[in-house]
TORKOL-4160 file (C-alpha; in steps of 0.2 Angstrom, whole numbers, padded with zeros to 4 digits, m for minus):
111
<pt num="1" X="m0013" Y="m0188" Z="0198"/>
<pt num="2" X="m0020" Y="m0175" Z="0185"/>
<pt num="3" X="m0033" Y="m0162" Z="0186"/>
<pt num="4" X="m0046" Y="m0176" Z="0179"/>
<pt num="5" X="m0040" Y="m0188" Z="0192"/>
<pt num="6" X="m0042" Y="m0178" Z="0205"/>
<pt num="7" X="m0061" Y="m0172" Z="0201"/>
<pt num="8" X="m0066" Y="m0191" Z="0200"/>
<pt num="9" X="m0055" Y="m0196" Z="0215"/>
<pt num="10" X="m0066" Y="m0183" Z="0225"/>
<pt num="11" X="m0085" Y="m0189" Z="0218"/>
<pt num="12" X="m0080" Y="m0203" Z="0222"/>
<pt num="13" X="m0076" Y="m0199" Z="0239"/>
<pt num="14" X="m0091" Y="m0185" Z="0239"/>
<pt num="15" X="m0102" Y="m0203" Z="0236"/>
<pt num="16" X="m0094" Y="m0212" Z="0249"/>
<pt num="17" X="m0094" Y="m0199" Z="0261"/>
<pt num="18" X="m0114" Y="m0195" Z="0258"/>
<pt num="19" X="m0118" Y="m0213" Z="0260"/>
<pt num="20" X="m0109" Y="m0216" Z="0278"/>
<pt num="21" X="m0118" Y="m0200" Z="0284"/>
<pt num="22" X="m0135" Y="m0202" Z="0277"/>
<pt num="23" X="m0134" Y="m0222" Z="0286"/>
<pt num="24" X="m0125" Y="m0215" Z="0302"/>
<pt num="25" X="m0137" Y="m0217" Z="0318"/>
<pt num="26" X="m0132" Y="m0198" Z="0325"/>
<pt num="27" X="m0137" Y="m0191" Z="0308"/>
<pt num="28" X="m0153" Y="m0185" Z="0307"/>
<pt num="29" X="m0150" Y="m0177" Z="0287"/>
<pt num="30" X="m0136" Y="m0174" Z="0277"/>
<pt num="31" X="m0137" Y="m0167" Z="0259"/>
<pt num="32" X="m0125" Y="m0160" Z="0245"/>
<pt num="33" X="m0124" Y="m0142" Z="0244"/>
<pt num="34" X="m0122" Y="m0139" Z="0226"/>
<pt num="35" X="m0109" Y="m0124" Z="0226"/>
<pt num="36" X="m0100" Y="m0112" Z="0211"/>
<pt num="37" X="m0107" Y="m0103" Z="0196"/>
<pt num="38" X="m0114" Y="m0104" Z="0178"/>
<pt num="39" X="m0121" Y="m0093" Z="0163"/>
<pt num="40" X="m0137" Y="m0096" Z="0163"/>
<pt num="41" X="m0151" Y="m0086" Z="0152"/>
<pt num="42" X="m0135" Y="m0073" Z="0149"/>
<pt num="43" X="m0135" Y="m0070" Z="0167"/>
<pt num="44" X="m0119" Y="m0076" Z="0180"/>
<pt num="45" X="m0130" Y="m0086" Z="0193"/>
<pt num="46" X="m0120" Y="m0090" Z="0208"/>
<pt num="47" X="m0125" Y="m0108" Z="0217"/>
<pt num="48" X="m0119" Y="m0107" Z="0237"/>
<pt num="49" X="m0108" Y="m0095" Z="0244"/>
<pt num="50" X="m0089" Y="m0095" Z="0245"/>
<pt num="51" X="m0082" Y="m0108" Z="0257"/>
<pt num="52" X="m0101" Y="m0115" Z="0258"/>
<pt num="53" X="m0097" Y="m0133" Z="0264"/>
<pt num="54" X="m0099" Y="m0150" Z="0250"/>
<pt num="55" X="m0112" Y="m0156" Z="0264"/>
<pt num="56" X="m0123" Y="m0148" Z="0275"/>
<pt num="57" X="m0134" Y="m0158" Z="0287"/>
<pt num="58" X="m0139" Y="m0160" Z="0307"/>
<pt num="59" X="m0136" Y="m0173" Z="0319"/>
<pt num="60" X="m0149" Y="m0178" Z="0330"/>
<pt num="61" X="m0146" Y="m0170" Z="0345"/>
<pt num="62" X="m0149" Y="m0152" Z="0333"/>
<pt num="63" X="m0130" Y="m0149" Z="0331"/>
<pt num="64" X="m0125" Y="m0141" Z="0313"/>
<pt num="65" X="m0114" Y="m0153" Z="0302"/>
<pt num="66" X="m0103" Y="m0146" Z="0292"/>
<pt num="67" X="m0092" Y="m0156" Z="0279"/>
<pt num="68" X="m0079" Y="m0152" Z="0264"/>
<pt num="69" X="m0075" Y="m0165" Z="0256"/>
<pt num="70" X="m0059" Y="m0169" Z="0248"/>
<pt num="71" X="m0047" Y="m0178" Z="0234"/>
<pt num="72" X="m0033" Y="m0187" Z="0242"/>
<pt num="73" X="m0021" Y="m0175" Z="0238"/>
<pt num="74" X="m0034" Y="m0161" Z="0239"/>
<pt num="75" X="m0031" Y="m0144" Z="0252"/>
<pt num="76" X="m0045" Y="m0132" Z="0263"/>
<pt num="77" X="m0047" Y="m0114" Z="0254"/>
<pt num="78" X="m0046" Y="m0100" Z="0266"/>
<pt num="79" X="m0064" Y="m0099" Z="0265"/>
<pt num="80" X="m0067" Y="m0118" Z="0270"/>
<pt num="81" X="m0056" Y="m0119" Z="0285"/>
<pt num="82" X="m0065" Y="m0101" Z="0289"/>
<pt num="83" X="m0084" Y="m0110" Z="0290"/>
<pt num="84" X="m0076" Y="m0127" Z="0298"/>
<pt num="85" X="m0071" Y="m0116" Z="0310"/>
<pt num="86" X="m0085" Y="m0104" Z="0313"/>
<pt num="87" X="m0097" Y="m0121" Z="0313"/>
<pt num="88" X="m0085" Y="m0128" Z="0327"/>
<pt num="89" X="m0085" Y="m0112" Z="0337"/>
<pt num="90" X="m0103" Y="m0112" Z="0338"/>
<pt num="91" X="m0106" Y="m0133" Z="0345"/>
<pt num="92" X="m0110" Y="m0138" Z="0328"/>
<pt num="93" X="m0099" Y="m0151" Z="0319"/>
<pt num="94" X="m0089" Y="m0151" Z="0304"/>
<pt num="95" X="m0073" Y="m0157" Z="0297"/>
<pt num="96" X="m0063" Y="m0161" Z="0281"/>
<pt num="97" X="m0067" Y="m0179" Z="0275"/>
<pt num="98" X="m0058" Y="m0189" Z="0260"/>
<pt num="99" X="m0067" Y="m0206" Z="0265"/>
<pt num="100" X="m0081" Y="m0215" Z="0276"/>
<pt num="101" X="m0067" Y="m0219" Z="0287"/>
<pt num="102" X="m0065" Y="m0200" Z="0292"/>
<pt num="103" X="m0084" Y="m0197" Z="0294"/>
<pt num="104" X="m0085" Y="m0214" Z="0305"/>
<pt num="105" X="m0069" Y="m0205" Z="0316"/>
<pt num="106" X="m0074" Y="m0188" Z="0319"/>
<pt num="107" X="m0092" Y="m0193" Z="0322"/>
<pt num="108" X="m0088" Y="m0205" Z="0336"/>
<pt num="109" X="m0076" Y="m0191" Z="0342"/>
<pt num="110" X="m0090" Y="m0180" Z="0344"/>
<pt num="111" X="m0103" Y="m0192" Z="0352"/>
């Protein structure tokens, strides 16, 4: 799959992903966290922070979520498997996801 095929194969998944959070009953927010840079006004304005994760949220028991969202054949940067991590370590949740099937697993995992 090409470059473009990729990109739409992961909105698609960021979509799908979003909506089994957002309808989850442990779930008490979810949101995208828009993330990267842009030109704007002549200045560079950066949106997020390196490794930041696609989706940010809380369950209800006050636990952190934390999930990248990826392509099929898409792989965690360094910086991504670094805040999964660092999320993890700290009793909050988070996790790689390419469909709703992988947010409904790790979720029950976690209770």
């Amino acid at each position: 799959m090409g470059n473009y095929g990729d990109r739409k194969a992961r909105k698609v998944a960021l979509v799908e992903v979003l909506k089994a959070l957002r309808h989850h009953p442990a779930i008490a927010w979810a949101e995208r966290q828009n993330t990267g840079a842009a030109q704007v006004g002549g200045r560079f304005v950066r949106f997020g922070w390196r490794g930041c994760s696609d989706v940010i949220g809380m369950l209800k028991d006050g636990r952190l979520l934390a999930v990248e969202v990826k392509a099929p054949s898409g792989k965690l940067r360094a910086e991504q498997a670094e805040l999964l991590s660092l999320v993890r370590r700290f009793g909050g949740v988070a996790f790689m996801a390419r469909s709703c099937r992988d947010v409904l697993d790790e979720l029950n995992r976690h209770g």
